[in-house]
C-alpha positions as CSV (number, residue, x, y, z in Angstrom):
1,X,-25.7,-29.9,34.2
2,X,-26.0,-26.0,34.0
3,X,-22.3,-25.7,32.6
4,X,-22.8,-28.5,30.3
5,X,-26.0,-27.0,29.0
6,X,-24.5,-23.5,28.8
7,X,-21.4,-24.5,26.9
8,X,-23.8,-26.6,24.3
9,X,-25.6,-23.6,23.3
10,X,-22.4,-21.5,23.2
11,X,-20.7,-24.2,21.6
12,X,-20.1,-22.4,18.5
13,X,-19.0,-18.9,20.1
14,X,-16.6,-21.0,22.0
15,X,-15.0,-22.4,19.0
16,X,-14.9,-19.6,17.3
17,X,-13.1,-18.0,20.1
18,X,-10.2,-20.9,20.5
19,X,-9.6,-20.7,16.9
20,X,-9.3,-16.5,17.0
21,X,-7.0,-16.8,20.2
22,X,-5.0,-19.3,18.3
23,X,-4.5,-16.9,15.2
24,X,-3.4,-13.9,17.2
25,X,-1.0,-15.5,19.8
26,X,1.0,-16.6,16.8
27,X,1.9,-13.1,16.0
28,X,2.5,-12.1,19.9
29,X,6.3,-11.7,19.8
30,X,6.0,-9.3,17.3
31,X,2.8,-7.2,18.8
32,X,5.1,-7.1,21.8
33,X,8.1,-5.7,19.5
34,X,6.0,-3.7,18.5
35,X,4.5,-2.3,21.6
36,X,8.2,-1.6,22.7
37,X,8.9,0.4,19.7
38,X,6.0,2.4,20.6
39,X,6.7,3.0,24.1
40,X,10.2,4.3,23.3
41,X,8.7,6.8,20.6
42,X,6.3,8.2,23.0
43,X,8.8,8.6,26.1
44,X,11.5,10.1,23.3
45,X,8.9,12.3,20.6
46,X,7.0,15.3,21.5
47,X,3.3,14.3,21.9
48,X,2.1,16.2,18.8
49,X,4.3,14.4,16.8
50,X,3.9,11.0,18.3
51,X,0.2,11.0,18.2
52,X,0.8,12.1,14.1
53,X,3.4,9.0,13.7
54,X,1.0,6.3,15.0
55,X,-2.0,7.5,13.6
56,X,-0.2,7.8,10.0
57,X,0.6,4.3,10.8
58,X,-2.8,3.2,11.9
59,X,-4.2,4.5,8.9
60,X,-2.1,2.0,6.4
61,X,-2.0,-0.6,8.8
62,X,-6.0,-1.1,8.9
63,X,-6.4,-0.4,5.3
64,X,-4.5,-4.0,4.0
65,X,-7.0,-6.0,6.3
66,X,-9.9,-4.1,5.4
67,X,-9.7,-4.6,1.6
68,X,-8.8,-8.6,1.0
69,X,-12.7,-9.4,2.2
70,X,-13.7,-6.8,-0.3
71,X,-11.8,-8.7,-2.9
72,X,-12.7,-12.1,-1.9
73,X,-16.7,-11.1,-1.7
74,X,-16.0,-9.7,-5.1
75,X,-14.7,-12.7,-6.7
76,X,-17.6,-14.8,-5.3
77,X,-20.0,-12.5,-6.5
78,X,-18.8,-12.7,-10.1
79,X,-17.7,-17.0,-10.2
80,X,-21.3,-17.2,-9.0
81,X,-23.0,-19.4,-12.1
82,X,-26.4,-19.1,-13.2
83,X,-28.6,-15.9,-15.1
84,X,-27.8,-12.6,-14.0
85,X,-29.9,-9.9,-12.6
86,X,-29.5,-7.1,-15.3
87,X,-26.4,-8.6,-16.3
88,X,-24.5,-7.8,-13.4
89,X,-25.6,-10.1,-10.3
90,X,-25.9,-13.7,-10.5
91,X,-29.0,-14.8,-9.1
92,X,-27.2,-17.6,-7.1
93,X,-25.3,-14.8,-5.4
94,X,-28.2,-12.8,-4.4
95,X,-30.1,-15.8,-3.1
96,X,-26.9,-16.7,-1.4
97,X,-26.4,-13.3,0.3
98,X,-30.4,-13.1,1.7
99,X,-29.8,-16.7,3.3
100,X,-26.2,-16.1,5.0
101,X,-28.2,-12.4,6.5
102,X,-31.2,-14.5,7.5
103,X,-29.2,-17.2,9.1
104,X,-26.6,-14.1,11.0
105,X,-29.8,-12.5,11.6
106,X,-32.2,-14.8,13.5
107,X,-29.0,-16.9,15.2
108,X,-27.2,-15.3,18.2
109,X,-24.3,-17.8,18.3
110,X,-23.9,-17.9,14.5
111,X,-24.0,-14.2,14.8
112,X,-21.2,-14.1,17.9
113,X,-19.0,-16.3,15.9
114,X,-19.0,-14.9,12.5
115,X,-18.1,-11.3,14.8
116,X,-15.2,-13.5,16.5
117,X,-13.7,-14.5,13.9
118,X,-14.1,-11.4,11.9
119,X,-12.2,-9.4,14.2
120,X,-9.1,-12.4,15.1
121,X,-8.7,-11.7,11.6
122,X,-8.2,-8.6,10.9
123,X,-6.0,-8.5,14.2
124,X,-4.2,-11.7,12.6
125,X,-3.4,-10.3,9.8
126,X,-1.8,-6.8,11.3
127,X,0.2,-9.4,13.2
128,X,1.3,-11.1,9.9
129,X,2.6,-7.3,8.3
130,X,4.3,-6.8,12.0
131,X,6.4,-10.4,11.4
132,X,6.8,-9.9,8.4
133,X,4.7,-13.2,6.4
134,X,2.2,-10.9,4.9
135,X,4.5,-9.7,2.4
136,X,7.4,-8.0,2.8
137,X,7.1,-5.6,-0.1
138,X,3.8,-4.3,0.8
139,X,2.9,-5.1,4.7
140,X,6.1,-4.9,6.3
141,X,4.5,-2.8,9.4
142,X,7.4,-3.5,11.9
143,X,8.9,-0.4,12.9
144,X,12.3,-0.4,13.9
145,X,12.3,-4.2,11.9
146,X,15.3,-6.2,11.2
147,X,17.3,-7.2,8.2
148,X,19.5,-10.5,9.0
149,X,18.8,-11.0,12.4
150,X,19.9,-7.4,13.2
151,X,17.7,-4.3,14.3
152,X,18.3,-1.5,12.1
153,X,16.5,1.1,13.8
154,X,16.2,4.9,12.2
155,X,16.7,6.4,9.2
156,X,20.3,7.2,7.3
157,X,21.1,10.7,6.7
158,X,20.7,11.8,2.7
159,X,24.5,11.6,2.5
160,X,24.9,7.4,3.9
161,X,22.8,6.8,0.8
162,X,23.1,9.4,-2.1
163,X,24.8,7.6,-5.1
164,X,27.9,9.4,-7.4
165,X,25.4,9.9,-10.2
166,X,23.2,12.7,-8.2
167,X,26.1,15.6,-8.8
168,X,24.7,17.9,-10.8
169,X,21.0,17.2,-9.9
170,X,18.1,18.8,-12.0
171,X,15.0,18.7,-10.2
172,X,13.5,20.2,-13.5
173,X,14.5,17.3,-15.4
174,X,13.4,14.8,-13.0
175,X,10.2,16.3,-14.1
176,X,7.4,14.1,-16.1
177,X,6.1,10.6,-16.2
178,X,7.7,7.6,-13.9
179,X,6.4,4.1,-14.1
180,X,6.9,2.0,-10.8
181,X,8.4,-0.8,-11.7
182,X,9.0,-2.1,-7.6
183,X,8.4,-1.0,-4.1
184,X,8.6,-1.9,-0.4
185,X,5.7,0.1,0.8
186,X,3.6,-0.4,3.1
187,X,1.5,2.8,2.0
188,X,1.1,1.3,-1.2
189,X,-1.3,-2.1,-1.6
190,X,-0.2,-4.8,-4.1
191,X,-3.4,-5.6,-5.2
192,X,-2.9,-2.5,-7.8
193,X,-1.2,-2.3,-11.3
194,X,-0.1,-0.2,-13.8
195,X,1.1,2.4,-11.4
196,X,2.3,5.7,-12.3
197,X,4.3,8.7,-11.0
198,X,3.8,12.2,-12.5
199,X,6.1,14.8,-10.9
200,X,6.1,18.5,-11.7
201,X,7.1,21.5,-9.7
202,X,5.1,24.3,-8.8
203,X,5.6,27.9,-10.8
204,X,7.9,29.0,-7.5
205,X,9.7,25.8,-7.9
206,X,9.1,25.7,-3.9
207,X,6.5,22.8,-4.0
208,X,5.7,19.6,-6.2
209,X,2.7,17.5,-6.9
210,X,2.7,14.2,-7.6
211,X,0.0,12.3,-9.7
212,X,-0.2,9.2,-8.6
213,X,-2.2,6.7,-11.0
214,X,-3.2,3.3,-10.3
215,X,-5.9,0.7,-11.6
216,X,-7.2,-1.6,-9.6
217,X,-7.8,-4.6,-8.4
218,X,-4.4,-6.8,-10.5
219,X,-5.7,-9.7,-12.3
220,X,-3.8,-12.0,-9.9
221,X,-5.3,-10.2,-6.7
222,X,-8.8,-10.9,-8.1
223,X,-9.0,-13.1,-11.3
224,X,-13.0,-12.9,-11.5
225,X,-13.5,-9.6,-11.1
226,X,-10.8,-7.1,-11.6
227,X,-12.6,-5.8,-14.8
228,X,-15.0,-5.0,-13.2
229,X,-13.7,-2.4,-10.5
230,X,-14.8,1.0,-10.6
231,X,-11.1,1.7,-10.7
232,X,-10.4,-0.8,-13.3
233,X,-9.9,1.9,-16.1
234,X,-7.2,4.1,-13.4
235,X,-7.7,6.5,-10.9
236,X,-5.6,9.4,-9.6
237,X,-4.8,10.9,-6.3
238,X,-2.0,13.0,-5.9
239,X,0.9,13.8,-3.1
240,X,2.1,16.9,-2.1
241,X,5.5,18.3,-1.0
242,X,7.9,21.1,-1.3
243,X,11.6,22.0,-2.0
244,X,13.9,23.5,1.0
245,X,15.9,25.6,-0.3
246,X,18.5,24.2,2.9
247,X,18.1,21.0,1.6
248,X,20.7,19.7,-0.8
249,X,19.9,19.1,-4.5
250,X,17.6,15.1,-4.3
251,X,15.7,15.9,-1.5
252,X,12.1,16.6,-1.5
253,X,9.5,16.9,1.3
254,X,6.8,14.9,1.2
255,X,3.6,15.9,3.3
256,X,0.7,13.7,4.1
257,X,-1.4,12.0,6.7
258,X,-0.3,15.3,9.2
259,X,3.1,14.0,9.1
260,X,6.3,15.3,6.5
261,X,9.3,12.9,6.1
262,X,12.5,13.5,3.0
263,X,11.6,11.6,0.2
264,X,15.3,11.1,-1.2
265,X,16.3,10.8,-4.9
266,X,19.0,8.4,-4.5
267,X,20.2,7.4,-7.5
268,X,19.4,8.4,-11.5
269,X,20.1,6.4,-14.3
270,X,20.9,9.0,-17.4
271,X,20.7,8.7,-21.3
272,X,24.3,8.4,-22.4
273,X,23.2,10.6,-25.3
274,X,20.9,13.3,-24.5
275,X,21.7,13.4,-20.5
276,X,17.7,12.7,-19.6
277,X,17.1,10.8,-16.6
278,X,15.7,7.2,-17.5
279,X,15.8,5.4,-14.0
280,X,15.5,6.7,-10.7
281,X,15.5,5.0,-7.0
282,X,13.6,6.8,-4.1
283,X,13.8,6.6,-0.4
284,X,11.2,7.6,1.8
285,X,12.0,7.5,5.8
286,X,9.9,8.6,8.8
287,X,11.8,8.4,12.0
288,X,10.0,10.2,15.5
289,X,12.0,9.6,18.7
290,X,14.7,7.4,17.1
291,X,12.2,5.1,15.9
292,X,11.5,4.4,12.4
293,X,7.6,4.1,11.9
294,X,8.0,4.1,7.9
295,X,10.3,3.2,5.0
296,X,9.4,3.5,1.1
297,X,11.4,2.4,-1.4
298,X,10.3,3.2,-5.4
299,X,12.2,1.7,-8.6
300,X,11.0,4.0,-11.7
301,X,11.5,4.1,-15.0
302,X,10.7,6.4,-17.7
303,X,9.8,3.1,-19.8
304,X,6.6,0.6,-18.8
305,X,8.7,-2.4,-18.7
306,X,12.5,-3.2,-17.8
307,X,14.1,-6.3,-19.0
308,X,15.6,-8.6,-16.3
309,X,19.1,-7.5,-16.2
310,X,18.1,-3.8,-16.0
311,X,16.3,-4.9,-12.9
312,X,18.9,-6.3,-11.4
313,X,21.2,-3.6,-12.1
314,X,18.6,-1.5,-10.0
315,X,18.4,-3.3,-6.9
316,X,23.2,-3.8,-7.7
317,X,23.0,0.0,-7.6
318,X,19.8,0.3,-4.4
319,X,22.6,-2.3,-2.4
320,X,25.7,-0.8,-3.5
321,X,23.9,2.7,-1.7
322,X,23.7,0.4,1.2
323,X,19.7,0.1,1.3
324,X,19.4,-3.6,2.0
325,X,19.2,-3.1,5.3
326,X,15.7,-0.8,4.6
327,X,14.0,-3.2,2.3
328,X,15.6,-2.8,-1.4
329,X,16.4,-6.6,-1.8
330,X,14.8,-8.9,-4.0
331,X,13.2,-10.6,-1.7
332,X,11.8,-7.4,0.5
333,X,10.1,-5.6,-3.0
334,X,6.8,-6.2,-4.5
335,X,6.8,-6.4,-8.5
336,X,4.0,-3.8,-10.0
337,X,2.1,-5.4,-12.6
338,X,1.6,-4.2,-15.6
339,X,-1.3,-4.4,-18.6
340,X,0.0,-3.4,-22.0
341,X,0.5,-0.1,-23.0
342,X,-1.5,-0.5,-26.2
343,X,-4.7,-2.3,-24.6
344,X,-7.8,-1.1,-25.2
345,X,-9.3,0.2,-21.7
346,X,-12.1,-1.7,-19.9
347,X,-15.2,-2.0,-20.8
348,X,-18.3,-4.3,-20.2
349,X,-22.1,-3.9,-18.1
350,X,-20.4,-3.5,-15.1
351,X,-18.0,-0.4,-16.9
352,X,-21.5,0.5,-18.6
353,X,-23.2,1.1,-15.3
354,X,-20.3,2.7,-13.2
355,X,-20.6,5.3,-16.1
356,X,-24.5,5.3,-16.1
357,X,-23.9,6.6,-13.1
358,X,-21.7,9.1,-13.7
359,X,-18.5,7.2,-11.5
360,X,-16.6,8.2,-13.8
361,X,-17.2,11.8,-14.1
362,X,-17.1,11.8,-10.3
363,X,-13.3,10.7,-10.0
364,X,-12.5,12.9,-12.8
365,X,-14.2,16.0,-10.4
366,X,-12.2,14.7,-7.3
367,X,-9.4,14.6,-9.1
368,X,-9.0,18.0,-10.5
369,X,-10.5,19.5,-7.2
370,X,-7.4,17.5,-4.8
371,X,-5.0,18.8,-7.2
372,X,-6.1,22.2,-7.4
373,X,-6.6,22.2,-3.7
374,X,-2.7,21.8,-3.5
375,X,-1.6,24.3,-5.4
């Protein structure tokens, strides 16, 4: 009678908790893949460098989960119907919000369950990048993953990749602004658009910054309220490397995150005329104790949009440098989206208060003070 009793009033929890254990074991091959991989980069990396590696991938990792209830809470917040509170909040919304905290608040079991599910979630959805059906361009966490059936563990050396059309590298001509027109990424969220690359060496030549711009969220990642974002209008943050002088010409050194990996220029596309660089394909690679934690792969153009065949080109010339096997496919890259160059920026109450309140001046202060701060 007891256990009867007890499992009635914890008849939600328990729910809650089949449903959560059922989401995660469907991912378990691939946490124990994972694991593995793990296990053979501690036993073959030195511990500084190990702890670096996982905590670099950590960081991305938790980041994907993290944002797609942000986005979904966002779009609910702005399909709400009804008046608005000073134009910005529906009052439907509001109401909604104080009932679903009074109803977490004053039940225990609602409370437990909502947590439960919460958490199989987010632990789900980790599993989803480490198998691969989150999305290969963007959430492809397996390290060491497979392309065809077959393990490809590592990363190539600059030479199994560099293409014919790097002799003669300028690194001052690679110089300037680079639209993303692809990527397989996992440090890099598809839920942004209208991303942007702007390279440009140091006064030594030693070092490079990079200015990366984004706006955010994509109208297909959040249809009701990407115009609203306090990012909507762009943001910048900015990457930092230098140039070994041992290093052949196309290889830079990236830094972030307390790790440093080569970020390789693989191939350039060049103006038949004037001999400036008008395409580029990049290849980013951390390996620690023979394991490969990441892999990056960046189409850019000099030009917003490419037409199709140019495109396909890209990824001909990304294969024929045998990158397949490290995501460069069709199928393993995530297509940037893209506003129009000529459209007017953002604005409406919700752009009207992020600048009431000075947002706007604020990323414009972080900016400059990350970018001076790596000089």
């Amino acid at each position: 009678g007891d256990l009867m009793l007890k499992t009635k009033n914890n008849a939600l929890t328990l729910a809650a908790t089949a449903i959560g254990v059922g989401m995660i074991s469907t991912h378990a091959n691939a946490y124990g893949q994972f694991y593995n991989s793990v296990m053979e980069m501690k036993q073959n990396a030195s511990p500084e460098d190990f702890s670096a590696a996982l905590n670099f991938w950590i960081f991305f990792a938790v980041g994907h989960p993290i944002l797609q209830p942000i986005l979904w809470i966002s779009d609910v917040l702005h399909g709400s119907p009804g008046p608005k509170i000073a134009d910005l909040v529906p009052y439907t919304y509001a109401l909604g919000n104080l009932a679903a905290i009074g109803v977490i608040a004053f039940s225990k079991q609602v409370r437990d369950a909502v947590n439960i599910l919460a958490l199989s979630a987010f632990i789900a959805y980790i599993g989803a990048g480490l198998d691969g059906t989150a999305g290969l361009g963007d959430f492809n966490l397996q390290v060491d993953d497979s392309y065809k059936g077959q393990i490809v563990k590592g990363c190539p050396a600059y030479d199994e990749v560099r293409q014919p059309s790097m002799d003669n590298f300028n690194l001052e001509k690679f110089q300037g602004k680079w639209y993303e027109q692809k990527f397989h990424d996992w440090t890099q969220f598809k839920e942004v658009y209208d991303t942007t690359l702007d390279i440009k060496l140091t006064p030594d030549g030693k070092g490079w910054i990079d200015d990366f711009g984004v706006k955010g969220p994509a109208p297909d990642s959040a249809p009701l309220s990407w115009d609203k974002s306090p990012v909507a209008n762009g943001a910048h943050y900015f990457l930092f490397g230098r140039v070994d002088e041992k290093d052949p010409p196309g290889i830079l050194r990236e830094s972030g995150f307390g790790v440093e990996f080569p970020d390789y220029i693989v191939d350039v596309l060049k103006d038949p005329e004037t001999g400036e660089y008008t395409e580029t394909i990049q290849f980013q690679c951390l390996e620690r104790g023979g394991v490969r934690v990441f892999e990056g792969i960046n189409f850019m153009s000099r030009k917003p949009e490419m037409t199709a065949d140019e495109m396909s080109a890209m990824h001909a010339r990304a294969a024929k440098a045998g990158m397949n096997p490290y995501g460069a496919s069709e199928e393993q890259m995530h297509t940037v989206a893209r506003r129009g160059v000529d459209e007017p920026p953002l604005d409406n109450s919700w752009q009207a208060m992020w600048r009431a309140i000075g947002l706007d001046k604020l990323l414009e202060l972080l900016t400059e003070s990350i970018e001076d701060g790596g000089r």
